[in-house]
N, CA, C and O atoms as a MOPAC input file, in Angstrom:
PM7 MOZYME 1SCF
protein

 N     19.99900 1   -13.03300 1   -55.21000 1
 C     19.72600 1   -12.92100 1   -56.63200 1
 C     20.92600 1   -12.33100 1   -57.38700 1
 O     21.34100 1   -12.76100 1   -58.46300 1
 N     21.38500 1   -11.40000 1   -56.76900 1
 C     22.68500 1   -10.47800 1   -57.28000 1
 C     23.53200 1   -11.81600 1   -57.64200 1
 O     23.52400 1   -12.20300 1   -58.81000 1
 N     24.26500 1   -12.52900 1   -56.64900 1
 C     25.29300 1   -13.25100 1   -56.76400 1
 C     24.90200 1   -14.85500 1   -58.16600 1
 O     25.71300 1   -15.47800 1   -58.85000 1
 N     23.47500 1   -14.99000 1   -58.08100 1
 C     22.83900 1   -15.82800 1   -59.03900 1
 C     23.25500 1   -15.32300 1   -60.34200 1
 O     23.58600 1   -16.22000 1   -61.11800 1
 N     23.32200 1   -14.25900 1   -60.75000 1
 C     23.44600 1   -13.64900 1   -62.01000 1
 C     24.63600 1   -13.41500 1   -62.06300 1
 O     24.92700 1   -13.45300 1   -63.25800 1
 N     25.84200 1   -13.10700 1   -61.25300 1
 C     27.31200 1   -12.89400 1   -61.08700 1
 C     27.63200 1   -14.03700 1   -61.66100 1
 O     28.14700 1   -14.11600 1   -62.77600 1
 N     27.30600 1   -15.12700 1   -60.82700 1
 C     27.78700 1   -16.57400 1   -60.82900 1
 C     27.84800 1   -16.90300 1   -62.41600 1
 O     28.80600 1   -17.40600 1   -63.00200 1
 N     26.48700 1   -16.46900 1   -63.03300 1
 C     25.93000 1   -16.83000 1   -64.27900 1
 C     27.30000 1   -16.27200 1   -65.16900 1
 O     28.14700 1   -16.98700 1   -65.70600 1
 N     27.24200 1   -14.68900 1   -65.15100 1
 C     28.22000 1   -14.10900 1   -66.03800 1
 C     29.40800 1   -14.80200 1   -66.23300 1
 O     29.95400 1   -14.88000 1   -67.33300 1
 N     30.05300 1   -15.57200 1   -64.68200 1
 C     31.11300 1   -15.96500 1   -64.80100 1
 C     31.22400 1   -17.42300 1   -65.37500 1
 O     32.12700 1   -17.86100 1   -66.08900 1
 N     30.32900 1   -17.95300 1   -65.00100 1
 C     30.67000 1   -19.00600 1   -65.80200 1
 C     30.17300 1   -19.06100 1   -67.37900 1
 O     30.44200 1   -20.17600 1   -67.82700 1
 N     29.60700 1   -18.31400 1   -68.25200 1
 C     29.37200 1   -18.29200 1   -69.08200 1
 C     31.14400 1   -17.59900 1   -69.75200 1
 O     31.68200 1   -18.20100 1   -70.68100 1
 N     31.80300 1   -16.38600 1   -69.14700 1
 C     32.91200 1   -15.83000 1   -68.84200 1
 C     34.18300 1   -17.41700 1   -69.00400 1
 O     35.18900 1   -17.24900 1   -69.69300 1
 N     34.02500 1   -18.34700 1   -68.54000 1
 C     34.65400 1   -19.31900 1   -68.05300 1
 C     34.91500 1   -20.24600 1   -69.39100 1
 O     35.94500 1   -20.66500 1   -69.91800 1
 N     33.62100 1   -20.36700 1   -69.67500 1
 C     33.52000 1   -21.13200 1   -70.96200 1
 C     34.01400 1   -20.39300 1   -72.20900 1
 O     34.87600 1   -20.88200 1   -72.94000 1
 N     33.40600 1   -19.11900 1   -72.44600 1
 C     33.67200 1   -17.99600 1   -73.30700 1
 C     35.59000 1   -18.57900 1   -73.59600 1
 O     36.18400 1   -19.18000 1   -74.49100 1
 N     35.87300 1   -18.10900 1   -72.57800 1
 C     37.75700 1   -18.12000 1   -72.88100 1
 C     37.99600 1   -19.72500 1   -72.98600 1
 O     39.00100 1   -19.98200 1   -73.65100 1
 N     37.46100 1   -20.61600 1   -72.59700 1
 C     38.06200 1   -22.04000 1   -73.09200 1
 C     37.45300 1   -22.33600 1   -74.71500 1
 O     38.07600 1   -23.24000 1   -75.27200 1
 N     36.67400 1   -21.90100 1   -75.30000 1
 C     36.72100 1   -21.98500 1   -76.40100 1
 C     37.44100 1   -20.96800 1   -77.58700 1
 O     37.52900 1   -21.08200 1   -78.81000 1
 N     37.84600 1   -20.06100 1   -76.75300 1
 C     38.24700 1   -18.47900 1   -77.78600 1
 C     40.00400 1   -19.53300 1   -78.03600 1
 O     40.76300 1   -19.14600 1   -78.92400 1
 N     40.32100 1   -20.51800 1   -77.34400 1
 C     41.59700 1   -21.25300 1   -77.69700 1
 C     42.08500 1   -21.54200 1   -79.28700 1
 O     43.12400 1   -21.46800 1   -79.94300 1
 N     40.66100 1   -21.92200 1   -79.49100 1
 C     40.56500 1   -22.24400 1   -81.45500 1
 C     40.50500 1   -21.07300 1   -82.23000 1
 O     40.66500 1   -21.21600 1   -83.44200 1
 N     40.28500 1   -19.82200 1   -81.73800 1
 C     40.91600 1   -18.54600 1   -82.58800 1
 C     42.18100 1   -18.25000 1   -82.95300 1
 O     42.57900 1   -17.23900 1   -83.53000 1
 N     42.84800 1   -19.28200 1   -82.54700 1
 C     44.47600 1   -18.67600 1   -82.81700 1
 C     44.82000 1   -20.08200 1   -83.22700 1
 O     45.01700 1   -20.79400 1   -82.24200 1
 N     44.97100 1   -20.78600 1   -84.53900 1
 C     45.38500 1   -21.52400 1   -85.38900 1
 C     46.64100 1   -22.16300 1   -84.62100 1
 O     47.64800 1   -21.48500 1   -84.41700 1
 N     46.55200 1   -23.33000 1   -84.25600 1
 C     47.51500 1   -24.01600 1   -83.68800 1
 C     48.39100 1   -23.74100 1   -82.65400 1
 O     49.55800 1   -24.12900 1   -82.58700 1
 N     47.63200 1   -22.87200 1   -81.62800 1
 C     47.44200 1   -22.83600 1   -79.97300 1
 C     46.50900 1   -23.38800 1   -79.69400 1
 O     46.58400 1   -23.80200 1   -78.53800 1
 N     44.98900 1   -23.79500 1   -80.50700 1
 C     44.28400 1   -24.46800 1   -79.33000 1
 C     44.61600 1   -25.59500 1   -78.67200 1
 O     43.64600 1   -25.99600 1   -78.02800 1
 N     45.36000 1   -26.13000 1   -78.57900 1
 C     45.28700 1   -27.61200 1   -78.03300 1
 C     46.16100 1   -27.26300 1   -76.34200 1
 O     45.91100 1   -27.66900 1   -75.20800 1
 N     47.40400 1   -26.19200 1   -76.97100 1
 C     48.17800 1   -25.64800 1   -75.87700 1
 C     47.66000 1   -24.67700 1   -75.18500 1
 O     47.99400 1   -24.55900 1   -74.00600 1
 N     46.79300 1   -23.83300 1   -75.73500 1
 C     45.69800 1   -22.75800 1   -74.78600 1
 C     44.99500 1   -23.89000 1   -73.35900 1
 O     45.03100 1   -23.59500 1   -72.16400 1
 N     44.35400 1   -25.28900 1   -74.01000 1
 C     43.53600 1   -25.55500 1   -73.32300 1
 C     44.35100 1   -26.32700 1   -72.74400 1
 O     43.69000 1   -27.33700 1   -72.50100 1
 N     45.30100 1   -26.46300 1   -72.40200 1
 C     46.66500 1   -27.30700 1   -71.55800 1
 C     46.81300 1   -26.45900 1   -70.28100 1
 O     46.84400 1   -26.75400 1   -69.08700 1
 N     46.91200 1   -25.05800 1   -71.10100 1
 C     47.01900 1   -23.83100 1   -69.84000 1
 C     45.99200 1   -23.54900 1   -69.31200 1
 O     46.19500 1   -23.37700 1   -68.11000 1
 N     44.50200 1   -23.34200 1   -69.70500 1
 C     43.55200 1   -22.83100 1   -69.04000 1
 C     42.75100 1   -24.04100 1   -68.60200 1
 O     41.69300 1   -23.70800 1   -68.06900 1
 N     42.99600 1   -25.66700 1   -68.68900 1
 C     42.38100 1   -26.47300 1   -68.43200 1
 C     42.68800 1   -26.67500 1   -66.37700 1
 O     41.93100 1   -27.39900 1   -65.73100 1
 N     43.78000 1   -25.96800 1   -65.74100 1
 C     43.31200 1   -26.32900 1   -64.50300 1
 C     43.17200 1   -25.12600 1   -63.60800 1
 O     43.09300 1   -25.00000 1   -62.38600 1
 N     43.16800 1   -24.13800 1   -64.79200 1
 C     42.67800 1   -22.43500 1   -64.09800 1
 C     41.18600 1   -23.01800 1   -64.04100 1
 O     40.69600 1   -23.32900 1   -62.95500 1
 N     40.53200 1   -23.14500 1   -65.15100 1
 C     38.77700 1   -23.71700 1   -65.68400 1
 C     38.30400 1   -24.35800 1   -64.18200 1
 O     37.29900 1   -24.05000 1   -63.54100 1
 N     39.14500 1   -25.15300 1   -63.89900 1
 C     38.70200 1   -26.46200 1   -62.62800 1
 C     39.10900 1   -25.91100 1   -61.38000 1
 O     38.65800 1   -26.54800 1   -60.42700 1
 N     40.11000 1   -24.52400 1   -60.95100 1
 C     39.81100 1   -23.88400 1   -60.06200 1
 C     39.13600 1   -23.11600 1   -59.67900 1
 O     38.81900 1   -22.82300 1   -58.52600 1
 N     38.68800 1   -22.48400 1   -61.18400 1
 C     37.25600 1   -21.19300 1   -61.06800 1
 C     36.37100 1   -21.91800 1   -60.78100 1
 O     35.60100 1   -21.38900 1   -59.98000 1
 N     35.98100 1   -23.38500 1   -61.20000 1
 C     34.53900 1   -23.37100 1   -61.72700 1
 C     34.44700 1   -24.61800 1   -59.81700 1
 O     33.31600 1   -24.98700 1   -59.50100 1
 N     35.49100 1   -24.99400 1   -59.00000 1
 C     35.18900 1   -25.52800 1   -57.88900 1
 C     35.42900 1   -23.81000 1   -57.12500 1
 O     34.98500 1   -23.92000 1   -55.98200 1
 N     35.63400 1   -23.22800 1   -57.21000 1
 C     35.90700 1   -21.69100 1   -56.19500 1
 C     33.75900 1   -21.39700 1   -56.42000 1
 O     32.87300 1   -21.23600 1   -55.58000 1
 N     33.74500 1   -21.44300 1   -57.51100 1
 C     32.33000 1   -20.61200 1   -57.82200 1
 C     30.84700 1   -21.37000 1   -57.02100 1
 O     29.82200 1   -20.86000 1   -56.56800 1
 N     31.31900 1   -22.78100 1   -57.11700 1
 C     30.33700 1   -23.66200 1   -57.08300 1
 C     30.64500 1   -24.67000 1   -55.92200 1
 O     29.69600 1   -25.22100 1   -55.36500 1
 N     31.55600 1   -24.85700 1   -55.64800 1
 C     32.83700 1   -25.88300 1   -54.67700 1
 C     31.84600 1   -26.94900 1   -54.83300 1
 O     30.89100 1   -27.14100 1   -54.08100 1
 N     32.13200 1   -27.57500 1   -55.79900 1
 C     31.41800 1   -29.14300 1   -56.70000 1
 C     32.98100 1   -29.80700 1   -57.26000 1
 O     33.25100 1   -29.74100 1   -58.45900 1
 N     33.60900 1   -30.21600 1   -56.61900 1
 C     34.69600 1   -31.05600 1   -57.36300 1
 C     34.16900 1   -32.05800 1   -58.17900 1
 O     34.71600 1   -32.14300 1   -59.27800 1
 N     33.31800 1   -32.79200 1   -57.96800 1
 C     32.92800 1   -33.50700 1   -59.41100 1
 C     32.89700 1   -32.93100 1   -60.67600 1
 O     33.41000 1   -33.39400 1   -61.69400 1
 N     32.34200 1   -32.02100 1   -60.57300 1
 C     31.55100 1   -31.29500 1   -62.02800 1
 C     33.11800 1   -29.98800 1   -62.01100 1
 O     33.08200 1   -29.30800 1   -63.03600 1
 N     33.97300 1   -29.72600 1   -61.35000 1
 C     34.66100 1   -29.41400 1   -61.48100 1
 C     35.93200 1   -29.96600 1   -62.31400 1
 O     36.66200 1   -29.35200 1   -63.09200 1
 N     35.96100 1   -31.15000 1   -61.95800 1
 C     37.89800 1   -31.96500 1   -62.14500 1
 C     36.74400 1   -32.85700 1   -63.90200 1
 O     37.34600 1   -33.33000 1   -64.86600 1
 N     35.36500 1   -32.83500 1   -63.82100 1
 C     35.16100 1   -33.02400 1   -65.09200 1
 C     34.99100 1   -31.48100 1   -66.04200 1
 O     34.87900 1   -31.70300 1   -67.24800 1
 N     34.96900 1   -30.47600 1   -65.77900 1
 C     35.28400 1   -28.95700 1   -66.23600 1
 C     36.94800 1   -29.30000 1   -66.92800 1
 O     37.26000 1   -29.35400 1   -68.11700 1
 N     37.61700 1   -29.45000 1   -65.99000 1
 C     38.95900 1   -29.79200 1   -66.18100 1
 C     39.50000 1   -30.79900 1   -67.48700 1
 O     40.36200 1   -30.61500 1   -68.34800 1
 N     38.63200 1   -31.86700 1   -67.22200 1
 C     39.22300 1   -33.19700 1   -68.13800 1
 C     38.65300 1   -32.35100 1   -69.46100 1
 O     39.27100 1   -32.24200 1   -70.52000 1
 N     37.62500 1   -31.90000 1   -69.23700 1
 C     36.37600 1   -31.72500 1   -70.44500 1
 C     37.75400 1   -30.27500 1   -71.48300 1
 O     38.10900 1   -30.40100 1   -72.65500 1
 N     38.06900 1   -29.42100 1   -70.77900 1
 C     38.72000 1   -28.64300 1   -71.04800 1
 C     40.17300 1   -29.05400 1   -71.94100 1
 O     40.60000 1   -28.65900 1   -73.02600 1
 N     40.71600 1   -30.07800 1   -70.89100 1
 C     42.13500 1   -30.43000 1   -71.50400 1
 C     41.71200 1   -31.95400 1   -72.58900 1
 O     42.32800 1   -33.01900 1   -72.55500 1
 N     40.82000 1   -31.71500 1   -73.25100 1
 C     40.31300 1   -33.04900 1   -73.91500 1
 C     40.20400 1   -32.68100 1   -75.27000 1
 O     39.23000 1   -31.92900 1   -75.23200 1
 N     40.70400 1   -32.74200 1   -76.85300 1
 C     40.55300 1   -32.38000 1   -77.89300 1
 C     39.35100 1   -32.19800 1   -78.32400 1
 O     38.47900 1   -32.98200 1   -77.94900 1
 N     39.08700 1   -31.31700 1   -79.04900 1
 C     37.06900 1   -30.92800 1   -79.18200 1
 C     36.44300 1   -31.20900 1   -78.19700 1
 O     35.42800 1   -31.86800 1   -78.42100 1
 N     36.66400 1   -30.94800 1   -77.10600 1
 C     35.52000 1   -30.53800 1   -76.31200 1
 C     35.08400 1   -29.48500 1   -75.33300 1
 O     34.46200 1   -29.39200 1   -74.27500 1
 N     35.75900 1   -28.68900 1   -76.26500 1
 C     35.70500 1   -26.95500 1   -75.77500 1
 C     34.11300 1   -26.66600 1   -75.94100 1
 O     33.65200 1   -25.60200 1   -75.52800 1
 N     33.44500 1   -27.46100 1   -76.44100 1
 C     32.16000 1   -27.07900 1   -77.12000 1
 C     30.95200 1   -27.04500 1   -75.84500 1
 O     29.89400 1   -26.41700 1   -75.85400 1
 N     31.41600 1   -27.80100 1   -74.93500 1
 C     30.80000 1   -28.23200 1   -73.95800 1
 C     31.06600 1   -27.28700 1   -72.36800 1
 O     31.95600 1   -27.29600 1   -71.51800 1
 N     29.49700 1   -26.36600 1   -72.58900 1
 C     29.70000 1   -25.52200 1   -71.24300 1
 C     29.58500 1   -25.91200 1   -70.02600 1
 O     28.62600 1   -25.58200 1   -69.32800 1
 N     30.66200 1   -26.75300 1   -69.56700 1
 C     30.66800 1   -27.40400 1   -68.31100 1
 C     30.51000 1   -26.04100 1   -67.13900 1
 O     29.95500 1   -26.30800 1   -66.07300 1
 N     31.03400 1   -24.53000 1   -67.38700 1
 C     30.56600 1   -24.11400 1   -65.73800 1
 C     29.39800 1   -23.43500 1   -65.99400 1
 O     28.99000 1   -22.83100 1   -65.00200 1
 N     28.50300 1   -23.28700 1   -67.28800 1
 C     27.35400 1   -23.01500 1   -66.92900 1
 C     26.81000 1   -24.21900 1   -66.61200 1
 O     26.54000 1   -24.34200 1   -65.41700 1
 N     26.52900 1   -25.28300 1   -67.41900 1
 C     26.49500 1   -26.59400 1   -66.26000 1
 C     26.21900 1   -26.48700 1   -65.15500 1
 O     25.21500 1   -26.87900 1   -64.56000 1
 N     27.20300 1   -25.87900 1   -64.75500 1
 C     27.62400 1   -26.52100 1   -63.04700 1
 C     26.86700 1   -25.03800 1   -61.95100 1
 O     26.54800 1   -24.94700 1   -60.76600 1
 N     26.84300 1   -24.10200 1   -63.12400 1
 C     25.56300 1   -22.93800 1   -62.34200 1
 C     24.03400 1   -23.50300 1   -62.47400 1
 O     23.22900 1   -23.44600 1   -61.54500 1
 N     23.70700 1   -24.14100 1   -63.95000 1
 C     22.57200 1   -24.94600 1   -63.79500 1
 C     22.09400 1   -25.98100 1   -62.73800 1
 O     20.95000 1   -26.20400 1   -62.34300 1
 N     23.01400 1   -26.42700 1   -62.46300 1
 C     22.88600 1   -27.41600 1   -61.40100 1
 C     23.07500 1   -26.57900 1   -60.06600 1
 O     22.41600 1   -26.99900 1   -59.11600 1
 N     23.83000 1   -25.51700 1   -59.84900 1
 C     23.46600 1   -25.13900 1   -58.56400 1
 C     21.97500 1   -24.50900 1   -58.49200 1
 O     21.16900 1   -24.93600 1   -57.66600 1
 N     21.71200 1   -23.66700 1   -59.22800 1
 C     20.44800 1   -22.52200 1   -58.93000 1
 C     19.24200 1   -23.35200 1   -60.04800 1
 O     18.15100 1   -22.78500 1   -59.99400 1
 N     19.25900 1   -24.06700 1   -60.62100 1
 C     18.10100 1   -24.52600 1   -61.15600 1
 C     17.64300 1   -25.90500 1   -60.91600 1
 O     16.43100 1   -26.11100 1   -60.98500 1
 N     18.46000 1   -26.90600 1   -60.63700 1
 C     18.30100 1   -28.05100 1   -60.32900 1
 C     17.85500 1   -28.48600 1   -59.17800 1
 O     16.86700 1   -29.19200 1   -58.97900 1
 N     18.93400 1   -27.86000 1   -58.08300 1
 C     19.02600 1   -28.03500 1   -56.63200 1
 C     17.71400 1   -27.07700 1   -55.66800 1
 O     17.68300 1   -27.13900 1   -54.43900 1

């Protein structure tokens, strides 16, 4: 249960910083250049789902679509789906 709720923080943690990119007026596009294949190593380390991972990734390095919480996603799909 402990690690269920860790997992949670972090990927909510995960998403949190791929969208905080659009706080700083013309870094987001280059924020999410840099944190788009940190995103796809946390979120396959947390979950080791390379699908839903390398799409964390695309989803990340993709213009507007920071909006989209791919590693809570990908905690939904471990502990609620499965």
């Amino acid at each position: 249960m402990k690690r269920k709720i860790k997992n949670l923080f972090y990927s909510i943690l995960i998403d949190g910083v791929g969208m905080l990119t659009y706080l700083i007026p013309g870094w987001g596009e280059i924020g999410d250049i840099i944190w788009s294949p940190i995103s796809t190593a946390l979120i396959y380390k947390l979950y080791d789902n390379l699908p839903l991972a390398i799409i964390g990734g695309i989803e990340e390095a993709s213009p507007g679509g920071d909006f989209i919480p791919t590693a809570t996603i990908a905690w939904i799909n471990q502990y609620l789906i499965k």
